[in-house]
Biopython code that builds the backbone (N, CA, C, O; Angstrom):
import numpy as np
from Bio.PDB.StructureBuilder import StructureBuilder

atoms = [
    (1, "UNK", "N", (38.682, 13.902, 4.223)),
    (1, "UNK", "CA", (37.774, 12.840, 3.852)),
    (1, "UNK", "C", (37.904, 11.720, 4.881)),
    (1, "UNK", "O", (39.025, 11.360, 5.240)),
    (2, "UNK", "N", (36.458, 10.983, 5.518)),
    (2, "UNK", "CA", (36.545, 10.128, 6.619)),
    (2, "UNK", "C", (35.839, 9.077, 5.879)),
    (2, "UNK", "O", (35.199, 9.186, 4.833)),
    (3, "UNK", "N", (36.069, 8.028, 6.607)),
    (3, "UNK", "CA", (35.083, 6.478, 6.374)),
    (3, "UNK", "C", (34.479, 6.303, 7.363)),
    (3, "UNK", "O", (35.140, 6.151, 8.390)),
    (4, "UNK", "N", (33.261, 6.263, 7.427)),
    (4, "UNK", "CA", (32.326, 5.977, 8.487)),
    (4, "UNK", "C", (32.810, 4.956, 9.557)),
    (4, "UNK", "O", (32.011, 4.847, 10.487)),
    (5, "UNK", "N", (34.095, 4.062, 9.668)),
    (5, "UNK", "CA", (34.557, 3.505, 10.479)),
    (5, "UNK", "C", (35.683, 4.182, 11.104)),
    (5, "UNK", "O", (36.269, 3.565, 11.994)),
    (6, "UNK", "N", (36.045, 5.228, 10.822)),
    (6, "UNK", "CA", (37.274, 6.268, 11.497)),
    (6, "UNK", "C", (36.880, 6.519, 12.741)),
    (6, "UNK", "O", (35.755, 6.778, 13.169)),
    (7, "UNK", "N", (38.199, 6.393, 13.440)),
    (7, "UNK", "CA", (38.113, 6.549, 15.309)),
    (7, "UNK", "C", (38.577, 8.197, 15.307)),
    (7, "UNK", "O", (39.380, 8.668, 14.502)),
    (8, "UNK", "N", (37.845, 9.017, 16.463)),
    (8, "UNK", "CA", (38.600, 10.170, 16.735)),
    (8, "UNK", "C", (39.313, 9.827, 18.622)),
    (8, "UNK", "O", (38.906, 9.675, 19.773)),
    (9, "UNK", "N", (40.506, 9.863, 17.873)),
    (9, "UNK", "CA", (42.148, 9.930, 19.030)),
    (9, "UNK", "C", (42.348, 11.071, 19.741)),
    (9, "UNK", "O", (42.458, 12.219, 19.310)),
    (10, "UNK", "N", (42.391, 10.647, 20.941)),
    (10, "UNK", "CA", (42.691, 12.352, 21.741)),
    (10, "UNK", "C", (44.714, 12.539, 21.664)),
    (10, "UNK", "O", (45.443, 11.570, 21.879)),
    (11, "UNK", "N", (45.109, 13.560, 21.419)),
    (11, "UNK", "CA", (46.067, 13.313, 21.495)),
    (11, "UNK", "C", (46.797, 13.975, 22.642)),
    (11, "UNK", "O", (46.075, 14.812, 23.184)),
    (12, "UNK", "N", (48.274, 13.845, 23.312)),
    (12, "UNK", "CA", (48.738, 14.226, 24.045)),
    (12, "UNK", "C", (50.186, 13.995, 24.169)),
    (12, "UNK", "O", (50.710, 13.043, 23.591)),
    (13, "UNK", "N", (51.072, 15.079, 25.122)),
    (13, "UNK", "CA", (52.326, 14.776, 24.995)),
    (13, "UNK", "C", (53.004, 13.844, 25.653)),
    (13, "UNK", "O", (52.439, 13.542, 26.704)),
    (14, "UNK", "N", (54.039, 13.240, 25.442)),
    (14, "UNK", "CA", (54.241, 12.373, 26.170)),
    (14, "UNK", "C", (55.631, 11.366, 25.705)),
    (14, "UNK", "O", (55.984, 12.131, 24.807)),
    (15, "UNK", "N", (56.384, 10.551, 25.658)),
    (15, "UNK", "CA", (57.474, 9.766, 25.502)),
    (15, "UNK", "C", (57.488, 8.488, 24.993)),
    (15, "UNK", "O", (56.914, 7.446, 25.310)),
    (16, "UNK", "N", (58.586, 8.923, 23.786)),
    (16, "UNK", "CA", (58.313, 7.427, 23.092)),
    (16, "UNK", "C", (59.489, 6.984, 23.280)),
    (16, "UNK", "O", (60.469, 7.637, 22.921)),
    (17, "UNK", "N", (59.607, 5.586, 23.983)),
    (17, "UNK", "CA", (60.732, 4.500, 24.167)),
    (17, "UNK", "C", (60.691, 3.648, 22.850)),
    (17, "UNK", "O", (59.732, 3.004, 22.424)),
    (18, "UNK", "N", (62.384, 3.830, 22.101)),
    (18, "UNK", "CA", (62.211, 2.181, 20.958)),
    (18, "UNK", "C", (63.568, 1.922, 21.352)),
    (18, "UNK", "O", (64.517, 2.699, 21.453)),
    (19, "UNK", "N", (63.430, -0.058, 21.678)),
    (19, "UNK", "CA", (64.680, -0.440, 21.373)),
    (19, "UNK", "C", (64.676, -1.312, 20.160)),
    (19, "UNK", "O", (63.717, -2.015, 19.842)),
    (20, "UNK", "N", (65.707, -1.235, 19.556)),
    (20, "UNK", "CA", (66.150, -2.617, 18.497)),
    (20, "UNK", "C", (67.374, -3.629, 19.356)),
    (20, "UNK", "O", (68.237, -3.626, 20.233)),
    (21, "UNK", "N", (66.615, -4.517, 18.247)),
    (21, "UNK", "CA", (67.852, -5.510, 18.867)),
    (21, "UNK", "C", (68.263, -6.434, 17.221)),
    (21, "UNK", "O", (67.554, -6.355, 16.218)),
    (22, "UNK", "N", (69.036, -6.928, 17.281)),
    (22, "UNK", "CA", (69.509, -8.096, 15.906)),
    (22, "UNK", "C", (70.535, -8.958, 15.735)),
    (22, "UNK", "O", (71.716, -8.685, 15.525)),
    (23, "UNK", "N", (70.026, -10.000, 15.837)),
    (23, "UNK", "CA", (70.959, -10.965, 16.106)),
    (23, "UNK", "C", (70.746, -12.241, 14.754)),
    (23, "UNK", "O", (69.758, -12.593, 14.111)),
    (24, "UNK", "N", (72.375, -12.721, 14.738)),
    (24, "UNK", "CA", (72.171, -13.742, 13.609)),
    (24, "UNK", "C", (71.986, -15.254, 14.495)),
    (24, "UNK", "O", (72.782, -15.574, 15.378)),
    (25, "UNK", "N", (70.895, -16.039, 14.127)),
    (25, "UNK", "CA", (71.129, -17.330, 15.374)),
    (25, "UNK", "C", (71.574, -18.124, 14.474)),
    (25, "UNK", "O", (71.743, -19.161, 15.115)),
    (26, "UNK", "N", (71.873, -18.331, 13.427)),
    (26, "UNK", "CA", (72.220, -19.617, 12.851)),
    (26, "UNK", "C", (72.500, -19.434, 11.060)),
    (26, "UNK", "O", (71.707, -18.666, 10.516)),
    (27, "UNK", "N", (73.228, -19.883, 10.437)),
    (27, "UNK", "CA", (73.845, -19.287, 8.824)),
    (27, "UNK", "C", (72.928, -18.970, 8.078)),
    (27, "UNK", "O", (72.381, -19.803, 7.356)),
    (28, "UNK", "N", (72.597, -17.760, 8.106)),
    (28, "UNK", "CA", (71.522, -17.237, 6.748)),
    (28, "UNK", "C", (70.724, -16.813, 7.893)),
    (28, "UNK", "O", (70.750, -15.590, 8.027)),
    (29, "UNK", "N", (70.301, -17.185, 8.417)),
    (29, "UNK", "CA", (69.028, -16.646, 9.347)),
    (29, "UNK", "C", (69.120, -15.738, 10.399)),
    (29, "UNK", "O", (69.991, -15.985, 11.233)),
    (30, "UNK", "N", (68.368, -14.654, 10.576)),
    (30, "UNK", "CA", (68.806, -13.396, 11.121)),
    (30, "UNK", "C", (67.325, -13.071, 11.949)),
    (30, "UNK", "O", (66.201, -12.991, 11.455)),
    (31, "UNK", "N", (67.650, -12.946, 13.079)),
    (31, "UNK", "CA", (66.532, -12.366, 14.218)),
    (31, "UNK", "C", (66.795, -11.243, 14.525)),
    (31, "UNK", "O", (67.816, -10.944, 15.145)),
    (32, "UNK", "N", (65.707, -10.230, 14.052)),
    (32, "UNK", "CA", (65.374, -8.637, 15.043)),
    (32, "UNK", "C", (63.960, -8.811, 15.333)),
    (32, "UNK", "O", (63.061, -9.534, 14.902)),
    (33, "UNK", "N", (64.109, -7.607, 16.492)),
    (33, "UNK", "CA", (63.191, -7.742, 17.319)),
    (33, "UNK", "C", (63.578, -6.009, 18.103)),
    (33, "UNK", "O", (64.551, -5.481, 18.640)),
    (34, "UNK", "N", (62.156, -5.622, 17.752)),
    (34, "UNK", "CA", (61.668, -4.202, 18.640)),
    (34, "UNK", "C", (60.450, -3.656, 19.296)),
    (34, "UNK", "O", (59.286, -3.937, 19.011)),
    (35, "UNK", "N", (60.826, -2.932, 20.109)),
    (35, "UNK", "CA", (60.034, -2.541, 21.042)),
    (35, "UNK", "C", (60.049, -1.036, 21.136)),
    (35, "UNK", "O", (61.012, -0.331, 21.441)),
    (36, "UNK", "N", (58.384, -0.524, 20.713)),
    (36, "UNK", "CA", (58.593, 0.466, 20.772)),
    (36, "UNK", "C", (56.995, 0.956, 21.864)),
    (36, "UNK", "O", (55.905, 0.383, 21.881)),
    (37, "UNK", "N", (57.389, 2.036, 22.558)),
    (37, "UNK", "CA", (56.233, 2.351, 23.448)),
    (37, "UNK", "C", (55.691, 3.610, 23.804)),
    (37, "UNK", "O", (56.489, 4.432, 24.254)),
    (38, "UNK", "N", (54.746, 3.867, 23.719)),
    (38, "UNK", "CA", (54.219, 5.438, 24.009)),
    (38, "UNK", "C", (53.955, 5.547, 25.553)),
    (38, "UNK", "O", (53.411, 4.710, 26.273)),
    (39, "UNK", "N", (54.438, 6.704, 25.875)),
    (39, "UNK", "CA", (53.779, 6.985, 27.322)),
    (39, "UNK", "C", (53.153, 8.358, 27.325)),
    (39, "UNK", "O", (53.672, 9.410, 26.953)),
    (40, "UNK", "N", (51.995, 8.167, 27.789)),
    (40, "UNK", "CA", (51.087, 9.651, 27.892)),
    (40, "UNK", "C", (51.757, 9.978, 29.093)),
    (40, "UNK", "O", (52.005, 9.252, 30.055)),
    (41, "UNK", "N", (52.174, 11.903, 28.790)),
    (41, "UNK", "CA", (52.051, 12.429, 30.228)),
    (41, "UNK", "C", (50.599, 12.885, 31.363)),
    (41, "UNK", "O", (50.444, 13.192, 32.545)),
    (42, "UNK", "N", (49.636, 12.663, 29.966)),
    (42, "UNK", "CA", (48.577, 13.763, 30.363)),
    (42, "UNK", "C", (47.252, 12.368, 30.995)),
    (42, "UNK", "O", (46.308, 12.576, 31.757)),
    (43, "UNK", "N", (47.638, 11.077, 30.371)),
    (43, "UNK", "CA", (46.642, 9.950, 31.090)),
    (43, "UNK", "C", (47.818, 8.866, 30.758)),
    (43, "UNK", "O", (48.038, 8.800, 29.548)),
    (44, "UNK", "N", (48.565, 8.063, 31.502)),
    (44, "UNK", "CA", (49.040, 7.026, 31.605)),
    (44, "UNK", "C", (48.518, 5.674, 31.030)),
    (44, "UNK", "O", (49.130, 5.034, 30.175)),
    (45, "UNK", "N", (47.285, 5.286, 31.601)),
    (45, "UNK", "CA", (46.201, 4.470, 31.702)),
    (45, "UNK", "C", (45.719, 4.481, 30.302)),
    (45, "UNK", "O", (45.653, 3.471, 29.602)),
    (46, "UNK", "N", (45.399, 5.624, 29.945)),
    (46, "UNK", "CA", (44.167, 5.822, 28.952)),
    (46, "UNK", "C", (44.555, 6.049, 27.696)),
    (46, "UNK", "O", (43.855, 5.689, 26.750)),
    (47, "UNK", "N", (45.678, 6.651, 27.542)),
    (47, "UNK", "CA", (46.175, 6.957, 26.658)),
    (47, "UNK", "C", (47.812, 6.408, 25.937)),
    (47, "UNK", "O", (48.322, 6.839, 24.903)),
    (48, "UNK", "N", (48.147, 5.763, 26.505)),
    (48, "UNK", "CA", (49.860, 4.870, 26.745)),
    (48, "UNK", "C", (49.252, 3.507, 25.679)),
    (48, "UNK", "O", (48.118, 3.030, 25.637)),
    (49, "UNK", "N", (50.639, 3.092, 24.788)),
    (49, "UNK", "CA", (50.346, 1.818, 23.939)),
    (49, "UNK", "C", (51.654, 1.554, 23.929)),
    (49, "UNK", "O", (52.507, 2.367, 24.285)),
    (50, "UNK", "N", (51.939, 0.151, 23.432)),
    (50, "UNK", "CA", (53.500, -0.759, 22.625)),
    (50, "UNK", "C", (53.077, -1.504, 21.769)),
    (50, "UNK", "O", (52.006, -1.961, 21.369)),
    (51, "UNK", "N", (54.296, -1.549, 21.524)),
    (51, "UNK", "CA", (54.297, -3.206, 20.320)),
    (51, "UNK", "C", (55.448, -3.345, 20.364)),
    (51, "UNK", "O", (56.340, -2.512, 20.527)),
    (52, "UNK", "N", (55.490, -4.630, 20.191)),
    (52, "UNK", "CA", (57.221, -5.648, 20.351)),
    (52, "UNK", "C", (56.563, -6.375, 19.437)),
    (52, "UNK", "O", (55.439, -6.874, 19.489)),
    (53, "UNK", "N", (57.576, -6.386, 18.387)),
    (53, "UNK", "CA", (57.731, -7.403, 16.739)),
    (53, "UNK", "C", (58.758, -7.412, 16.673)),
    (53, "UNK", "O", (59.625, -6.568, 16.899)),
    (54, "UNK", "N", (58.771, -9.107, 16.111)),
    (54, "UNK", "CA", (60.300, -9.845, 15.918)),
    (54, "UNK", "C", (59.480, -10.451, 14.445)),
    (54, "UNK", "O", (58.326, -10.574, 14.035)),
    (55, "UNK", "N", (61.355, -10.818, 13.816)),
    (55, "UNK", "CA", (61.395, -10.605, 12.671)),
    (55, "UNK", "C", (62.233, -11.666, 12.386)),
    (55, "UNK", "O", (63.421, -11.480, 12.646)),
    (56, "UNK", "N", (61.783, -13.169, 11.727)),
    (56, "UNK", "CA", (62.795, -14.109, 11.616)),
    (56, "UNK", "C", (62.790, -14.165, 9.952)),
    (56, "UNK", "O", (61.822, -14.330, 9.210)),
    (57, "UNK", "N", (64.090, -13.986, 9.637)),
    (57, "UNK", "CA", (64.643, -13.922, 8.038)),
    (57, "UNK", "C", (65.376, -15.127, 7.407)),
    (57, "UNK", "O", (65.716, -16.041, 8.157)),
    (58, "UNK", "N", (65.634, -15.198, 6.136)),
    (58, "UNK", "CA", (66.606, -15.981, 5.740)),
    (58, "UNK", "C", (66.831, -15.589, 4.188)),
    (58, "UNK", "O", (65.807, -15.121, 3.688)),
    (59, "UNK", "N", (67.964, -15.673, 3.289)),
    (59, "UNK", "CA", (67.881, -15.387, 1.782)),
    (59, "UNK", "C", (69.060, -16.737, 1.481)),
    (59, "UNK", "O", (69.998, -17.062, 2.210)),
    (60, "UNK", "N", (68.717, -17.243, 0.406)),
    (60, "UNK", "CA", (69.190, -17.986, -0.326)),
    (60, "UNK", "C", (69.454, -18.262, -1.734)),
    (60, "UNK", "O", (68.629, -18.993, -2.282)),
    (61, "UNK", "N", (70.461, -17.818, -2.460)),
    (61, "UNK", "CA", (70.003, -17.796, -3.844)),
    (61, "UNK", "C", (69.196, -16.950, -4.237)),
    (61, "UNK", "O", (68.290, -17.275, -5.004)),
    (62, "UNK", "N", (69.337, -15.801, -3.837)),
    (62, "UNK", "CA", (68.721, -14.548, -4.530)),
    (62, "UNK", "C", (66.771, -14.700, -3.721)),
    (62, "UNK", "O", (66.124, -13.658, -3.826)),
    (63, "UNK", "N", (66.104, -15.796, -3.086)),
    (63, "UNK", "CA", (64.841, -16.127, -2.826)),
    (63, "UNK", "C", (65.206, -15.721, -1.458)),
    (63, "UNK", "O", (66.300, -16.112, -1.049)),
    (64, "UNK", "N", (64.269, -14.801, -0.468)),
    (64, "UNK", "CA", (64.363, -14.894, 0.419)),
    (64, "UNK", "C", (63.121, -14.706, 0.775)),
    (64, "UNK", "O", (62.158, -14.189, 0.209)),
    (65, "UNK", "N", (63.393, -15.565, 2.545)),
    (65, "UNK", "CA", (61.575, -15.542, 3.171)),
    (65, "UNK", "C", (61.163, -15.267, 4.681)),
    (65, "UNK", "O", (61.979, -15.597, 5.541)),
    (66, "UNK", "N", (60.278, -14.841, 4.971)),
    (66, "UNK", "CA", (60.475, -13.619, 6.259)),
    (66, "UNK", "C", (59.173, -14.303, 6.954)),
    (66, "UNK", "O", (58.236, -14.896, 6.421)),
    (67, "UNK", "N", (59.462, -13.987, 8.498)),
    (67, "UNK", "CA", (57.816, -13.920, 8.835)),
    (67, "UNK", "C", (58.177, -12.973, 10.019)),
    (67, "UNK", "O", (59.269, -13.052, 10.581)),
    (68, "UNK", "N", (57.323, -12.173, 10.335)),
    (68, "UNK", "CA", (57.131, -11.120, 11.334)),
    (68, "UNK", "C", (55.856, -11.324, 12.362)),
    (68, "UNK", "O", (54.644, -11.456, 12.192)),
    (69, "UNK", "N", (56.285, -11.305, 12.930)),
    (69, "UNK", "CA", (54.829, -11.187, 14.223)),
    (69, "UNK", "C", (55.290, -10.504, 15.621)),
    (69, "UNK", "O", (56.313, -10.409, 16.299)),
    (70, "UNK", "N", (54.003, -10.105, 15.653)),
    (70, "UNK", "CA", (53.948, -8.577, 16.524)),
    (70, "UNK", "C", (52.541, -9.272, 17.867)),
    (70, "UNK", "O", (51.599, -10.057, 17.757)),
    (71, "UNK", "N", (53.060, -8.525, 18.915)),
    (71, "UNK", "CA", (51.794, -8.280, 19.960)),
    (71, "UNK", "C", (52.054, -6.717, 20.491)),
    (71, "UNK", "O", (53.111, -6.111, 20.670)),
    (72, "UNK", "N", (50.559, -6.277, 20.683)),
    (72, "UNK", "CA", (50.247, -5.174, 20.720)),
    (72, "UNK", "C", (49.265, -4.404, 22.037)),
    (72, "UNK", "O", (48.253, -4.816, 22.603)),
    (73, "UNK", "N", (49.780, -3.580, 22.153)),
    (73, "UNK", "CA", (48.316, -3.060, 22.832)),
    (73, "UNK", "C", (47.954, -1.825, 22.897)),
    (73, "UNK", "O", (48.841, -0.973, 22.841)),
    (74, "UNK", "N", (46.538, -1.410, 23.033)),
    (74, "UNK", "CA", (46.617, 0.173, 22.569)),
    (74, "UNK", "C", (44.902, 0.557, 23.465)),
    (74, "UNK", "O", (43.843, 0.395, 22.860)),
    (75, "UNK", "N", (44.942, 0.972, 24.674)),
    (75, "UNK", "CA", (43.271, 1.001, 24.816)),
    (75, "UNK", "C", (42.706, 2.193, 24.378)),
    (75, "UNK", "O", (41.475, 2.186, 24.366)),
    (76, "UNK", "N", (43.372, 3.440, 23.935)),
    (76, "UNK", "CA", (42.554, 4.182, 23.265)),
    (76, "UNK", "C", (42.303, 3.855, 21.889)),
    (76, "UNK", "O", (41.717, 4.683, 21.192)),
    (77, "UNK", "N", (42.665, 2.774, 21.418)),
    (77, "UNK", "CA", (41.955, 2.282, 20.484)),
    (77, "UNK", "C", (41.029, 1.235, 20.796)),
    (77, "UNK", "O", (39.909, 1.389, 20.308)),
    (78, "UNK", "N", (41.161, 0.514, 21.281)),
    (78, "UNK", "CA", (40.108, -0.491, 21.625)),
    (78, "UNK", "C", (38.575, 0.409, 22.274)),
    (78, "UNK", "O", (37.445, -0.016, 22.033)),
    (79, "UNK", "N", (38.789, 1.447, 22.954)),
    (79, "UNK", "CA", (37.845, 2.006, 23.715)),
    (79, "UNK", "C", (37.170, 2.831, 22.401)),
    (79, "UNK", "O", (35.961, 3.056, 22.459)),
    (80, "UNK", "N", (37.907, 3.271, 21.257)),
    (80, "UNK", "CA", (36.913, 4.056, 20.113)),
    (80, "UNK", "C", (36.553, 2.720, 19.067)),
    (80, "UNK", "O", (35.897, 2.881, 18.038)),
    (81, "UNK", "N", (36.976, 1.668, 19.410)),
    (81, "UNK", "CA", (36.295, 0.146, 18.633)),
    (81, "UNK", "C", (34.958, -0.211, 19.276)),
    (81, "UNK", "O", (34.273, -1.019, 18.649)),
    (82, "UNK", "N", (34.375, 0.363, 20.672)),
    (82, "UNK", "CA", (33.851, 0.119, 21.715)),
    (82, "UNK", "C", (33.820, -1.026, 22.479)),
    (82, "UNK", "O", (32.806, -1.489, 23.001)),
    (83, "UNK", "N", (35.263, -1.618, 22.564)),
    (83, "UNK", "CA", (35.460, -2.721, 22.667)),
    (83, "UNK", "C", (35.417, -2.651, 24.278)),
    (83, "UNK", "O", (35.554, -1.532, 24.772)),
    (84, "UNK", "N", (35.231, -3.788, 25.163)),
    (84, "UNK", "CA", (34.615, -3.483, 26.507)),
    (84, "UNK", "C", (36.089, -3.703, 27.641)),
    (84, "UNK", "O", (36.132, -3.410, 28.836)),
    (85, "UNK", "N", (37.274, -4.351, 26.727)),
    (85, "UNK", "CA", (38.451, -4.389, 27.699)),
    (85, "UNK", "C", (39.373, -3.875, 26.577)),
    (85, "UNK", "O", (38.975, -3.321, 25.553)),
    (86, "UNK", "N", (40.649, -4.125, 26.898)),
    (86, "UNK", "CA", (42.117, -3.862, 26.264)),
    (86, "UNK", "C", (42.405, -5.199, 25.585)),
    (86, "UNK", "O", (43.070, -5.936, 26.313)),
    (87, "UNK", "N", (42.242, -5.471, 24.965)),
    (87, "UNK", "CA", (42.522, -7.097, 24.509)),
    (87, "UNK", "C", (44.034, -6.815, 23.698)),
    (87, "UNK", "O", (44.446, -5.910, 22.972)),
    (88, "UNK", "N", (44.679, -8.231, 24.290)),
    (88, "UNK", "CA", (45.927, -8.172, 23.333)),
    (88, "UNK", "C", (45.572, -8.743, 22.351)),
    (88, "UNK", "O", (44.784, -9.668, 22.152)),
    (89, "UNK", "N", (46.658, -7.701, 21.271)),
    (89, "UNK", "CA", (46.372, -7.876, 19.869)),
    (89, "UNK", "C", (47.865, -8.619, 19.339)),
    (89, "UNK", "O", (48.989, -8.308, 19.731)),
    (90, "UNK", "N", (47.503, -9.721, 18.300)),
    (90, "UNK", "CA", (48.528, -10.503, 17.788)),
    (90, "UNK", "C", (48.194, -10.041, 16.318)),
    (90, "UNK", "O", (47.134, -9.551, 15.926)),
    (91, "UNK", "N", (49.511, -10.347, 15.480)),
    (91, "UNK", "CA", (49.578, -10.488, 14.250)),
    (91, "UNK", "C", (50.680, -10.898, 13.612)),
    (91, "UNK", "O", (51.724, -10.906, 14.265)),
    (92, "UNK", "N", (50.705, -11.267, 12.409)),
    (92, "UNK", "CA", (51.688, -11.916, 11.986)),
    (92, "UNK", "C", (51.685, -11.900, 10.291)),
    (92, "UNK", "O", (50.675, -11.981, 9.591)),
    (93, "UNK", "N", (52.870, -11.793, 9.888)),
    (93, "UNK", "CA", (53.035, -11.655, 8.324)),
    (93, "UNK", "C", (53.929, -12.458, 7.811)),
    (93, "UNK", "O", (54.962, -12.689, 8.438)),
    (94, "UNK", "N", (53.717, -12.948, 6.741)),
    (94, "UNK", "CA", (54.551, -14.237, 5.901)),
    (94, "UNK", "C", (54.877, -14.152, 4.930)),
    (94, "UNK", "O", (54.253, -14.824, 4.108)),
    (95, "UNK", "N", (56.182, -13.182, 4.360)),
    (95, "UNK", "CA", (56.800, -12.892, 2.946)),
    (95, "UNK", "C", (57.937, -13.958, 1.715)),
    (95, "UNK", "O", (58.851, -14.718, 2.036)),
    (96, "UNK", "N", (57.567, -13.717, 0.701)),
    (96, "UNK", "CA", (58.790, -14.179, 0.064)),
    (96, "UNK", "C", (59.191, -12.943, -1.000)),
    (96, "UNK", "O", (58.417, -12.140, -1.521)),
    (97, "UNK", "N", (60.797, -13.058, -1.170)),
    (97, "UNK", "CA", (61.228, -11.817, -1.930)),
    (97, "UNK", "C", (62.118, -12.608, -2.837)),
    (97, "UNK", "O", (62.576, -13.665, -2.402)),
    (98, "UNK", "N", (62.433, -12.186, -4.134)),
    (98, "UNK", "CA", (63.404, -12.604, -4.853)),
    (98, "UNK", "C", (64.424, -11.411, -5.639)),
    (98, "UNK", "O", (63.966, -10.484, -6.306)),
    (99, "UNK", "N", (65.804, -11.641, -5.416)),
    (99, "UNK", "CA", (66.695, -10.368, -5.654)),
    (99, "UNK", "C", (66.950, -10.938, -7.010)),
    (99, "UNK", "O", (67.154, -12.129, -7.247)),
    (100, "UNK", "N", (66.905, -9.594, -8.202)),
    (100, "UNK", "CA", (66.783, -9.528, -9.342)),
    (100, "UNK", "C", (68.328, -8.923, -9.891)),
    (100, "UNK", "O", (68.748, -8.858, -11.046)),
    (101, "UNK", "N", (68.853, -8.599, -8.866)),
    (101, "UNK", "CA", (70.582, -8.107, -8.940)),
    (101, "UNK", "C", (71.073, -9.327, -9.496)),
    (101, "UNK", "O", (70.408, -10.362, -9.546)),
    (102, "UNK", "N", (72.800, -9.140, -10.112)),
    (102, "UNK", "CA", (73.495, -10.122, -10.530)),
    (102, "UNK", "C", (74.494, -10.767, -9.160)),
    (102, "UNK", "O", (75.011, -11.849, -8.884)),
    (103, "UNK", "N", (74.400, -9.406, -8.538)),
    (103, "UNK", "CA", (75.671, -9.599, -7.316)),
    (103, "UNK", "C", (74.846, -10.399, -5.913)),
    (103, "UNK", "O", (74.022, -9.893, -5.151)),
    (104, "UNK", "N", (75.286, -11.500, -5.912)),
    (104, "UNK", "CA", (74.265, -12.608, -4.934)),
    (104, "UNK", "C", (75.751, -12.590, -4.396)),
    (104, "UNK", "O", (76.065, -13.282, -3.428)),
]
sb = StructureBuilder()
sb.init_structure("model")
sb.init_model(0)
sb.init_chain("A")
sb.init_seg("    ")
for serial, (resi, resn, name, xyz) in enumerate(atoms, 1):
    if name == "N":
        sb.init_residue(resn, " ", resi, " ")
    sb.init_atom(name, np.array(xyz, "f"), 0.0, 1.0, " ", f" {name:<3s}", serial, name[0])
structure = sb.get_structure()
């Protein structure tokens, strides 16, 4: 089953690089950050994407609150959007969680 907005992806073999990283910068608050990347063997250019998203945290009293943001790029997607370049793509997410455990 498709939605009339579904892209068809060529696919191919090729190498995926991820690093993590995670670091605490300051009491309660915790930075990761990854990078992960495709490389086509079969089109470099045409077919190759990443994304690097970092991840700044904190919990307090059982409430904790996150924000994530990512940049991206991907031109075999942009090219089945018919989009006319590679545009970098940003995004960003803004959570709150609350732990329902006794053990804080």
């Amino acid at each position: 089953m498709s939605s009339p907005g579904d892209f068809n992806f060529e696919g191919s073999l090729g190498a995926k690089l991820v690093v993590d990283y995670e670091q605490a910068l300051a009491k309660g608050i915790a930075w990761k950050s990854n990078f992960s990347a495709f490389t086509s063997y079969k089109d470099f250019n045409e077919l190759s994407n990443w994304v690097w998203s970092n991840n700044f945290s904190t919990a307090i009293k059982g409430f904790g609150v996150g924000l994530d943001f990512a940049l991206r790029s991907n031109k075999q997607e942009s090219r089945a959007a018919e989009l006319a370049d590679n545009p970098l793509q940003f995004f960003w997410v803004l959570g709150v969680s609350y732990n329902l455990s006794k053990e804080l």
